[in-house]
ZASEBA-841704 format. One line per field, with one value per residue (C-alpha): x, y, z; residue number from 1; residue in three letters. Coordinates in nm, 3 decimals, padded with zeros to 5 digits. Layout:
% residues N
xx: c(X,...) .
yy: c(Y,...) .
zz: c(Z,...) .
i: c(NUM,...) .
aa: c(ALA,...) .
END
This chain:
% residues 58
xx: c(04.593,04.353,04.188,04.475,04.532,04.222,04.294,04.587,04.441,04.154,04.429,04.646,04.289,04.216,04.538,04.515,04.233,04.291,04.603,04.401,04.126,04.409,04.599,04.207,04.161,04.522,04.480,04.190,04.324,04.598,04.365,04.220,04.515,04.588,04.225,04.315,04.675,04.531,04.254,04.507,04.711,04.432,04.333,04.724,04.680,04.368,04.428,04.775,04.603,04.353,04.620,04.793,04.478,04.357,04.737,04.794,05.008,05.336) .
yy: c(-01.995,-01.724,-02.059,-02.142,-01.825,-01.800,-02.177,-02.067,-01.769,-01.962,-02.206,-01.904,-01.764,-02.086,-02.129,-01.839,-01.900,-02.243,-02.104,-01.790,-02.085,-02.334,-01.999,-01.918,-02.263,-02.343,-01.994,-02.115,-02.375,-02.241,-01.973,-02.315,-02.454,-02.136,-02.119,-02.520,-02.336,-02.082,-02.265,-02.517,-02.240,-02.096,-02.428,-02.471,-02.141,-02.187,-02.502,-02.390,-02.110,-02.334,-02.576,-02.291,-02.216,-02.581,-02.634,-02.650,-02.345,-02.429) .
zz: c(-03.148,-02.973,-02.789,-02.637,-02.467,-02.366,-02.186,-02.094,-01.934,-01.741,-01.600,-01.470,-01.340,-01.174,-00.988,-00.860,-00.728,-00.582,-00.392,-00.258,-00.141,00.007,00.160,00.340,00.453,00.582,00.813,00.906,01.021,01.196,01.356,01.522,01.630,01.781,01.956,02.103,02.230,02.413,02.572,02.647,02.832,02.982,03.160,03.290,03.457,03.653,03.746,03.848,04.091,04.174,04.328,04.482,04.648,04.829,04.950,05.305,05.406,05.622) .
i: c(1,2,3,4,5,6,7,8,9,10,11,12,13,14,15,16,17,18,19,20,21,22,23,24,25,26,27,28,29,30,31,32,33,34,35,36,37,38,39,40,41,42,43,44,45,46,47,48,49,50,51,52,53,54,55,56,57,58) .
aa: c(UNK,UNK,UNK,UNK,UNK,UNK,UNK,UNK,UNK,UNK,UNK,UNK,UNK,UNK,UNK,UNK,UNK,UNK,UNK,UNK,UNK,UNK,UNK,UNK,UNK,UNK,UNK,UNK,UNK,UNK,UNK,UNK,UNK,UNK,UNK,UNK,UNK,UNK,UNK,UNK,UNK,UNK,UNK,UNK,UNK,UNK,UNK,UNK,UNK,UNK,UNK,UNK,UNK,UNK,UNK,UNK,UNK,UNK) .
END
């Protein structure tokens, strides 16, 4: 009996653990995504005021 709560306790360890790990790599992730957004972004707005720029004023 004392084995299997010891198993019992590694598996609850070990989940832990693996959601803590997927939780780190899926922010990661996101933190990315974000990264790709605001560069994204950033390009629309320069080339935005670079096209205000080079047209002809009337």
């Amino acid at each position: 009996m004392p084995i299997l709560l010891i198993l019992l306790l590694a598996l609850i360890i070990a989940q832990v653990g693996f959601w803590k790990t997927l939780g780190s790599i899926l922010g990661a992730i996101a933190m990315i995504g974000l990264l790709v957004v605001l560069v994204v972004l950033a390009l629309a707005v320069l080339g935005l005021i670079i096209a205000r720029r080079t047209r002809p004023r009337t």
